[in-house]
C-alpha positions in Angstrom: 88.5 115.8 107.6 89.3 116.3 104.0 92.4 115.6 102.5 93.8 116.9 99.1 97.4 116.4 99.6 99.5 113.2 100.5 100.3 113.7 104.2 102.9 112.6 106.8 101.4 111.2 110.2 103.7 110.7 113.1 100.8 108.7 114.2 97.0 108.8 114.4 94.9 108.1 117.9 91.4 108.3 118.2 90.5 108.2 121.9 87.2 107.9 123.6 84.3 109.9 122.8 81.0 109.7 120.5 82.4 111.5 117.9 82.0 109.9 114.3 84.7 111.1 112.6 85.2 110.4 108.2 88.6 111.6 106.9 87.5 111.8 102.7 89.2 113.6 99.6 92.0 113.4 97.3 95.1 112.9 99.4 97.0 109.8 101.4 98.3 109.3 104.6 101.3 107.7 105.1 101.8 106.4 108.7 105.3 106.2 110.6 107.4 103.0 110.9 106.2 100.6 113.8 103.0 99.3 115.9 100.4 101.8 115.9 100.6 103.9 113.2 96.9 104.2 113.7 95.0 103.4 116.5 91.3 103.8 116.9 90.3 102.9 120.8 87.6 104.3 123.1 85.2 105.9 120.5 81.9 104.6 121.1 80.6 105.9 117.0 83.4 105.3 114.6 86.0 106.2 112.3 85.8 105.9 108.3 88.9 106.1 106.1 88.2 107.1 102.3 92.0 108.2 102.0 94.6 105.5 101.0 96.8 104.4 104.0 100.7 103.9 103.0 103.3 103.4 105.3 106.4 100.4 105.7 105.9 98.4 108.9 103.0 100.9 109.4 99.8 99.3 111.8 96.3 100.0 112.3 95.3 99.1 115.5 91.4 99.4 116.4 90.6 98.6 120.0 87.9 98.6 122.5 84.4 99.7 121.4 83.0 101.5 117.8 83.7 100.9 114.1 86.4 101.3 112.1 85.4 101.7 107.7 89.0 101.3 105.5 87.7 102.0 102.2 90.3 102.2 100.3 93.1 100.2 98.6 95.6 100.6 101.3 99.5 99.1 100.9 100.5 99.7 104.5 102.1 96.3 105.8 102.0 95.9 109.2 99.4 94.7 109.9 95.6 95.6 111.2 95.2 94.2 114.8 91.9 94.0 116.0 91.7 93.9 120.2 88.2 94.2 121.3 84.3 93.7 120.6 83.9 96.2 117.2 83.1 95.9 113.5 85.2 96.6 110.9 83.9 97.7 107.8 85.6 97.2 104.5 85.0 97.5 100.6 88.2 96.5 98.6 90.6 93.4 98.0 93.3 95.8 99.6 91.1 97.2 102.5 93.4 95.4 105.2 97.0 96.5 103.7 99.1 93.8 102.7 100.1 92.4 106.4 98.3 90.2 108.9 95.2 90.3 110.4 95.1 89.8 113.6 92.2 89.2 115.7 92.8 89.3 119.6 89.9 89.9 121.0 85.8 88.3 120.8 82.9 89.5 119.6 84.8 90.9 116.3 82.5 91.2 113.1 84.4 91.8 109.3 81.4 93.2 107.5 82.1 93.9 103.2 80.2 96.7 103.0 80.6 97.2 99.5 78.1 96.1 96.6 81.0 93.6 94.9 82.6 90.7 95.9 85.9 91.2 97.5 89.2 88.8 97.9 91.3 89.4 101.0 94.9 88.1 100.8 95.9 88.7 104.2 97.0 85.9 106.4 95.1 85.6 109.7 96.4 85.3 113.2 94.6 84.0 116.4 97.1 84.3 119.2 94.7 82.3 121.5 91.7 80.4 121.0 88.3 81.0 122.7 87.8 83.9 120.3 84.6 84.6 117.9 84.5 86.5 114.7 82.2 87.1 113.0 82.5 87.5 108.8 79.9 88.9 106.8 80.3 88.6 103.2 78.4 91.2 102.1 76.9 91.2 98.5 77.1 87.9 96.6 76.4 87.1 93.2 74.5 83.6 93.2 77.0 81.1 95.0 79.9 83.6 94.3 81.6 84.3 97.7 80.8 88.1 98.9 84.0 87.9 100.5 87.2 85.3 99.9 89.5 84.7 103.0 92.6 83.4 100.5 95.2 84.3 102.8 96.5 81.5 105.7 93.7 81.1 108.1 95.6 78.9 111.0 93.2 78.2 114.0 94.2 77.6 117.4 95.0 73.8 118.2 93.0 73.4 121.6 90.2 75.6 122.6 87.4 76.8 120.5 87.2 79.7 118.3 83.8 80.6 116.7 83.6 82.1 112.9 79.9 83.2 112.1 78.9 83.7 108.5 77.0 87.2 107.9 73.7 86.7 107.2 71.0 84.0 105.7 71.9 83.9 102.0 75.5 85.1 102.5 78.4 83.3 100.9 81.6 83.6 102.6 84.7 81.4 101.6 87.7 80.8 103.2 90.3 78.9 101.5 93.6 79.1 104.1 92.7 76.7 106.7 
């Protein structure tokens, strides 16, 4: 899908299928008001997003199985939930939006899929413990961080919650906690 306009989306849902689908160009979306704004669940391939994503209270939701790529600098700020066993992919300090990242759900990777060091901002949530994430810096310089985490980063109290590190050589920092 290619864009060359700023658009108004009532709300986007991707369900099911092995479609890969890459929305590219010039143009924006701006999502609606409210949970869901965009919601990515079902598709076993993936969805990339080149475009900015705008939107007040907007969310991007991805769930279930498949990947989700936000490569751009996105201000929409409510949030990116993440429910279920997927990778998201990311390149930018604003990939995420400006709202909390929640992760719900095990078996979730973060994977900086750019070629520079990123800083993410966002606060984290973990509703529950006995989670795992995994976050995979991407490119480092040396012992520069790949990726930053400078956003809160409040664990669970009791259970156990599992954050993986990319790679061997990978430098990931997190400074909320």
């Amino acid at each position: 899908i290619t864009l060359s306009t700023a658009v108004n989306a009532g709300g986007i849902f991707i369900e099911g299928g092995t479609t890969t689908v890459t929305i590219s160009g010039t143009g924006s979306i701006t999502l609606p008001s409210g949970a869901d704004g965009f919601s990515c669940g079902g598709a076993s391939s993936g969805i990339t997003i080149n475009v900015p994503l705008k939107g007040t209270s907007a969310q991007v939701k991805q769930e279930v199985s498949g990947y989700l790529a936000l490569y751009a600098a996105n201000t929409y700020t409510g949030g990116t939930d993440l429910t279920g066993g997927q990778v998201t992919y990311y390149n930018q300090n604003a990939s995420f939006g400006t709202g909390t990242i929640t992760v719900d759900g095990t078996g979730q990777g973060l994977v900086n899929n750019g070629s520079a060091g990123v800083v993410i901002a966002n606060d984290f949530s973990f509703p529950t413990a006995g989670y795992e994430i995994n976050l995979a810096s991407g490119a480092n310089s040396g012992s520069t961080p790949g990726t930053t985490y400078s956003g809160s980063f409040p664990l669970p109290s009791s259970g156990t919650t599992t954050l993986e590190t990319g790679g061997s050589g990978q430098v990931t920092e997190i400074s909320g906690v």
